[in-house]
N, CA and C of each residue as an Amber inpcrd file, in Angstrom:
protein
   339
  19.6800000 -31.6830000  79.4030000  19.7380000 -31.7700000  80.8550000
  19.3010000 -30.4390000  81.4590000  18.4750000 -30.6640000  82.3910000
  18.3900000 -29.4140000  83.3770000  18.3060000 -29.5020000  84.5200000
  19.2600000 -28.0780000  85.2720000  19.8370000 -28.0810000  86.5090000
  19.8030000 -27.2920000  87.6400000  19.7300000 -27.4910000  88.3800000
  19.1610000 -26.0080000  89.4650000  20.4400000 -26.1220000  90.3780000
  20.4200000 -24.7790000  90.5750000  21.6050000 -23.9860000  91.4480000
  20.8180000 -23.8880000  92.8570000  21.0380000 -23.9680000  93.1880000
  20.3720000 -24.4870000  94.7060000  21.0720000 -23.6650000  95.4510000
  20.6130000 -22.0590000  96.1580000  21.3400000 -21.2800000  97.1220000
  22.0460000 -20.5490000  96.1900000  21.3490000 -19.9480000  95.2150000
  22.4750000 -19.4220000  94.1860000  22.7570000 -17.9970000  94.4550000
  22.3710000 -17.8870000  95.3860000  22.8250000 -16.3560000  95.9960000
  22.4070000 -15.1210000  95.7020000  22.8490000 -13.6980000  95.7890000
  22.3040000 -12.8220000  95.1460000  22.3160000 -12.4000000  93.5490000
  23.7910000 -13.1210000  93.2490000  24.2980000 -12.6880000  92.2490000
  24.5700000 -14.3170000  90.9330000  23.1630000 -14.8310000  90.5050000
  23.8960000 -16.3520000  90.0450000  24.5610000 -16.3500000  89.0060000
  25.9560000 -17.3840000  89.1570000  26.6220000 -17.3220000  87.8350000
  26.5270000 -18.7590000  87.2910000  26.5890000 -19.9130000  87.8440000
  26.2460000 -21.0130000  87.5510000  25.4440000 -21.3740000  86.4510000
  24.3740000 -20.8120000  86.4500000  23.1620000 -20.9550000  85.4830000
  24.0340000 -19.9340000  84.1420000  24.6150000 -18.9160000  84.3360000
  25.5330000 -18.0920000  82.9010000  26.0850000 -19.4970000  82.5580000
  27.4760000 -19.8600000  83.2890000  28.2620000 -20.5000000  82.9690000
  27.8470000 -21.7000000  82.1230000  26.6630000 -22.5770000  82.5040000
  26.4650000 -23.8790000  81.9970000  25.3070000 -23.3650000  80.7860000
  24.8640000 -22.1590000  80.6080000  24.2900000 -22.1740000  79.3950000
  24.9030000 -21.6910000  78.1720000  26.3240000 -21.3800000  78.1190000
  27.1750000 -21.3970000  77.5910000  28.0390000 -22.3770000  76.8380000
  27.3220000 -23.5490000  77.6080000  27.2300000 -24.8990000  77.1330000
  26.1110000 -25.8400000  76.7500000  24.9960000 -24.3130000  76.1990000
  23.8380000 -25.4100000  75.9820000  23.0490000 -26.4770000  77.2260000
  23.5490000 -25.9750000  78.3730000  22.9380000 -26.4660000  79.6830000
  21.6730000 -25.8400000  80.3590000  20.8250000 -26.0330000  80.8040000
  19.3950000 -25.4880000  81.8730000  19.7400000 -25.0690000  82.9980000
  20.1500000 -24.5050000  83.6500000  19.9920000 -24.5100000  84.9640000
  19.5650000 -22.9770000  85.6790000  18.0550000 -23.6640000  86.1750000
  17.8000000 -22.7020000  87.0390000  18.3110000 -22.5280000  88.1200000
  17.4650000 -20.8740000  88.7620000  18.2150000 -20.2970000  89.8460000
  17.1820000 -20.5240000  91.1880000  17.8140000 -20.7920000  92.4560000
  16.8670000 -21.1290000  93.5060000  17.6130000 -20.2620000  95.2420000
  17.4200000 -19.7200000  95.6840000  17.4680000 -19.2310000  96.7750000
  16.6980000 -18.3010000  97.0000000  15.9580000 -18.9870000  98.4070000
  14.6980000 -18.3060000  98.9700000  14.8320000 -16.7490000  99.8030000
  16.2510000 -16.8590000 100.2770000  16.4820000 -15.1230000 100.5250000
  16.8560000 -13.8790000  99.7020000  17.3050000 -14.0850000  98.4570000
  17.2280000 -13.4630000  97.6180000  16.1680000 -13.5320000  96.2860000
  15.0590000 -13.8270000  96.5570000  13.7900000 -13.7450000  95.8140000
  14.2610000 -14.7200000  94.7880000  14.8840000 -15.8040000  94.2430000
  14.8170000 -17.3700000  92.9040000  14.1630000 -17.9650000  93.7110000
  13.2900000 -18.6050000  92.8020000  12.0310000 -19.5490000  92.7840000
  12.2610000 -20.4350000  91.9380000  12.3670000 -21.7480000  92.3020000
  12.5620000 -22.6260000  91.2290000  11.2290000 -22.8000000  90.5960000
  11.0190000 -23.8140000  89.1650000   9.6960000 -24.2290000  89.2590000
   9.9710000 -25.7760000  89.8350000   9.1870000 -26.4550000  89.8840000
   8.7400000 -27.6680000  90.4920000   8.5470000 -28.5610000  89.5260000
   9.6580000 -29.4100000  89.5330000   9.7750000 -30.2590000  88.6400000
  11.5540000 -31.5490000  89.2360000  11.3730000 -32.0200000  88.7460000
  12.6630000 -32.9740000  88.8110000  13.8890000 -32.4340000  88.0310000
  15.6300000 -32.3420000  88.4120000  16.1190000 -32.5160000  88.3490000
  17.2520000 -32.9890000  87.7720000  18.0950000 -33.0190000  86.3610000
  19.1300000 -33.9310000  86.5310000  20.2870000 -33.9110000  86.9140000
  20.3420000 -32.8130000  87.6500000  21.3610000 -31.9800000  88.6100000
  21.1320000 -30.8510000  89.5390000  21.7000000 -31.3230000  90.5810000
  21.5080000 -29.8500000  91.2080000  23.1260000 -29.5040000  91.8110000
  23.1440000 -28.4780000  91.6410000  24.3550000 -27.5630000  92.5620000
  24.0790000 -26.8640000  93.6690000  24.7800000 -27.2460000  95.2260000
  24.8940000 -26.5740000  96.3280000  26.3810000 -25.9620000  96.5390000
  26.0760000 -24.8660000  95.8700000  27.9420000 -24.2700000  96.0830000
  27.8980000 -23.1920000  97.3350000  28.7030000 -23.6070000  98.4060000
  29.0000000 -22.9250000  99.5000000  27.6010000 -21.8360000 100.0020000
  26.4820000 -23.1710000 100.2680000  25.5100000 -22.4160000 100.5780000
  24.9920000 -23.1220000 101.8700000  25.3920000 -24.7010000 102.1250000
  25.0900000 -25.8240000 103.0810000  25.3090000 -25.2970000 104.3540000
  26.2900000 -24.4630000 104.4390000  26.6690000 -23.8870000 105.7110000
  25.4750000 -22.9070000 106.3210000  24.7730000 -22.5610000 105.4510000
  24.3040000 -21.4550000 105.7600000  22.2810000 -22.0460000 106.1630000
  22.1160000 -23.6090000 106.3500000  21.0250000 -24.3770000 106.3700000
  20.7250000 -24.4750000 107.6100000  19.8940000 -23.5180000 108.4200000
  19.1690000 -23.4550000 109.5900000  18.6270000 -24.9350000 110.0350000
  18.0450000 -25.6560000 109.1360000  17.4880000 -26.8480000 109.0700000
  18.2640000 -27.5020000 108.4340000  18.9980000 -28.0890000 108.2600000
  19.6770000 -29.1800000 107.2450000  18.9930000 -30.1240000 106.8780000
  18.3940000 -30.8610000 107.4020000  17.7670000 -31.9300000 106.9830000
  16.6440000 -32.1610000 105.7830000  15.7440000 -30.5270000 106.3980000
  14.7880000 -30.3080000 105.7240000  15.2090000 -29.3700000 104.3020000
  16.4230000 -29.0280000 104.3360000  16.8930000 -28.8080000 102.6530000
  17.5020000 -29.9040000 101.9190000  18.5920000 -30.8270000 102.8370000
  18.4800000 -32.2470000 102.1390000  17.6220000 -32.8930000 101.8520000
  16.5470000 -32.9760000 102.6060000  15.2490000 -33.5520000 101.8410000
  14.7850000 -32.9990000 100.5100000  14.6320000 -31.7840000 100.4110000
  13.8040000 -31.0880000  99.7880000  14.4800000 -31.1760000  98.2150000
  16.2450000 -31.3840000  97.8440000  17.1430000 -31.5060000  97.3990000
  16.9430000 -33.0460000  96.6070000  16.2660000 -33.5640000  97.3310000
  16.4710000 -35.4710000  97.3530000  15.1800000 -35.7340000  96.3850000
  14.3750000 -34.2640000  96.6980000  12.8740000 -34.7330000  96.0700000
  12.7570000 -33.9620000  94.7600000  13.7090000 -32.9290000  94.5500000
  14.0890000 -32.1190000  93.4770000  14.3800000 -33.3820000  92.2610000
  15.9950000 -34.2640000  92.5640000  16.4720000 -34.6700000  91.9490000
  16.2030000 -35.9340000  91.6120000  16.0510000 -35.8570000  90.1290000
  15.9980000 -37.1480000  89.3710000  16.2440000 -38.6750000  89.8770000
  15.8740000 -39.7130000  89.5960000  16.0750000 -41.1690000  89.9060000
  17.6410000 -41.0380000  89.0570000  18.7290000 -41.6210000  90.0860000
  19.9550000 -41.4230000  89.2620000  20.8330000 -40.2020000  89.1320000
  19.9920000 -38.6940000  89.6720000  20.6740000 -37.4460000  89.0940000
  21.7670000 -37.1760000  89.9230000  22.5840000 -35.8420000  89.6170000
  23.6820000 -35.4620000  90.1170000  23.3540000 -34.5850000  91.0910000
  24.1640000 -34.8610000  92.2510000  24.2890000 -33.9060000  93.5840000
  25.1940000 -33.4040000  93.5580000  25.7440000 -31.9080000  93.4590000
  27.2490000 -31.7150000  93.8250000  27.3600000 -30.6150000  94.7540000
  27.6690000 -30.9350000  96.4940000  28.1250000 -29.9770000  97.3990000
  28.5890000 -29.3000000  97.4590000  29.6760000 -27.8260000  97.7790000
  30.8310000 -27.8000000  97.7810000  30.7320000 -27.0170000  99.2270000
  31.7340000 -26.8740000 100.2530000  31.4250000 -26.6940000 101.3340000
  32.5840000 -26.8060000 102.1800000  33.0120000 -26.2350000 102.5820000
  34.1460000 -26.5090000 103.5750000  34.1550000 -27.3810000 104.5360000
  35.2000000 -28.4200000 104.9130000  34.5960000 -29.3920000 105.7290000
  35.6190000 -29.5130000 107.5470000  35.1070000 -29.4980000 108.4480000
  36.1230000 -29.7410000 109.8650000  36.7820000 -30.8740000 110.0300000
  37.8920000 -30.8510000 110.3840000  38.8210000 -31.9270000 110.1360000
  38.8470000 -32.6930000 111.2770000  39.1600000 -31.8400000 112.5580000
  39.0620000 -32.4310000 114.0370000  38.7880000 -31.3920000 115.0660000
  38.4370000 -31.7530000 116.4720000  38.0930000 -30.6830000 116.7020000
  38.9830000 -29.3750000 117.4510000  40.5320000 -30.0710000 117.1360000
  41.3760000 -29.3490000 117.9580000  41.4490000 -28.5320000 116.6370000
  41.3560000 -28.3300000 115.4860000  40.9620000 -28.1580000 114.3400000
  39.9620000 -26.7390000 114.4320000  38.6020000 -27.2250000 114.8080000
  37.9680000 -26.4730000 114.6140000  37.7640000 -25.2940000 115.6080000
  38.6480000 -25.5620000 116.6170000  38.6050000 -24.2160000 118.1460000
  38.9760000 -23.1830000 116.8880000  39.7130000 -23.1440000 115.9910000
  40.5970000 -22.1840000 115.1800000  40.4330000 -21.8130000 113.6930000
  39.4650000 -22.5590000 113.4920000  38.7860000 -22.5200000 112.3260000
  38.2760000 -21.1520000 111.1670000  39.0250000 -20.8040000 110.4410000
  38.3640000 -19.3940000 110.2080000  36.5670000 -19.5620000 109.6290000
  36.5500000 -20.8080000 109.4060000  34.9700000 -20.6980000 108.6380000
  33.8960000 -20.8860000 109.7370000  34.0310000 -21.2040000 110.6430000
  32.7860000 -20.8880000 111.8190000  32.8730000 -19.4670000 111.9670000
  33.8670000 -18.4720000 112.0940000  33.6480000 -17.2400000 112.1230000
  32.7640000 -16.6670000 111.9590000  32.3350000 -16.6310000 110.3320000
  31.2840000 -16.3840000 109.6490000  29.7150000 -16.7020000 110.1760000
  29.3380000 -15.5600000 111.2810000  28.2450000 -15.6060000 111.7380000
  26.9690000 -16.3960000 110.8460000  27.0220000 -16.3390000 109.5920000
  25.9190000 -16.6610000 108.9330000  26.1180000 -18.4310000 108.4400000
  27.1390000 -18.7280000 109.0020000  27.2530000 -19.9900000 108.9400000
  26.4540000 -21.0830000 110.3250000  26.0870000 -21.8340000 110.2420000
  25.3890000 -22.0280000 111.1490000  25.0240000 -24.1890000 111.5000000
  25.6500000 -24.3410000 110.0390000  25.8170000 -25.9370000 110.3680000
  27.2920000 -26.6560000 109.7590000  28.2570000 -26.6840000 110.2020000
  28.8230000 -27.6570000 109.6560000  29.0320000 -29.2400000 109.2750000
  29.7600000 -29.3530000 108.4050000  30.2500000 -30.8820000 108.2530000
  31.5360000 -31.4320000 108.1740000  31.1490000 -32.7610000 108.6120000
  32.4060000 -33.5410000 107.9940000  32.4820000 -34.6870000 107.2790000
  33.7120000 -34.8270000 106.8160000  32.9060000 -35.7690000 105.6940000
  32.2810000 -37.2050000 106.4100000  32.3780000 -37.5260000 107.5500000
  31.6680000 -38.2870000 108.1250000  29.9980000 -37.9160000 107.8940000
  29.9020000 -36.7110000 108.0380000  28.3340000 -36.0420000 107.7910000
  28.0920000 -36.3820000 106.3260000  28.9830000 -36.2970000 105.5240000
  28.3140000 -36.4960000 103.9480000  28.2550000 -37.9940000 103.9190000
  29.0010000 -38.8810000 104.8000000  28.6380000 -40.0420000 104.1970000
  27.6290000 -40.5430000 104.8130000  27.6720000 -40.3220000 105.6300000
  25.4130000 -40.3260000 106.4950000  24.3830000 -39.9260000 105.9240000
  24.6600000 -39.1680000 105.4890000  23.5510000 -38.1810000 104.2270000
  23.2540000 -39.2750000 103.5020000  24.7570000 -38.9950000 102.7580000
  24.7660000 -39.9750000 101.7090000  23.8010000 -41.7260000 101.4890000
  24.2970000 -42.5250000 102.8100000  23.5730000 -43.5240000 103.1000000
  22.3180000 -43.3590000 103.9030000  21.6740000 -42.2330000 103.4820000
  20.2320000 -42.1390000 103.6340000  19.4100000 -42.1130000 102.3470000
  19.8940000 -41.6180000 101.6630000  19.5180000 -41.4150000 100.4120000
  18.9030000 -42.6140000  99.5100000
């Protein structure tokens, strides 16, 4: 199997961790210089990077065309609960955050797919 870390930041550990298990996974985030190559998928990982998608759509796409017929998606992402909720929220704070979700949003995604 091979897997791309999708937003893997400056520092990737994902790709250590799973080749430690005999796993692939490349490294991909475009602000810290990873380049994936271009190819399909049988996993990808978005760990606490979704927030940070100027465009959302156009990295879910791009994500959708990465991954395999069948492959694994796995988000991880903090999600808003309501919005009396989110006046107080410590994760909008984070200037560099810039789209949230809820899981109403993942299941839209989801049934686009």
């Amino acid at each position: 199997m091979i897997g791309l870390d999708y937003g893997c930041g400056p520092n990737p550990t994902l790709s250590g961790l799973l080749a430690q298990h005999q796993l692939t996974c490349h490294n991909y985030d475009p602000l810290f210089g990873f380049n994936h190559p271009l190819q399909a998928y049988d996993f990808i990982f978005a760990t606490e990077c979704v927030e940070h998608f100027r465009y959302p759509k156009d990295d879910f796409l791009k994500m959708d065309g990465l991954l395999k017929p069948k492959g694994f998606l796995s988000i991880m992402t903090d999600h808003w609960q309501s919005l009396d909720q989110f006046a107080t929220w410590y994760y909008k704070r984070d200037v560099t955050h810039v789209s949230f979700y809820h899981q109403r949003t993942f299941a839209f995604i989801r049934a686009q797919a």
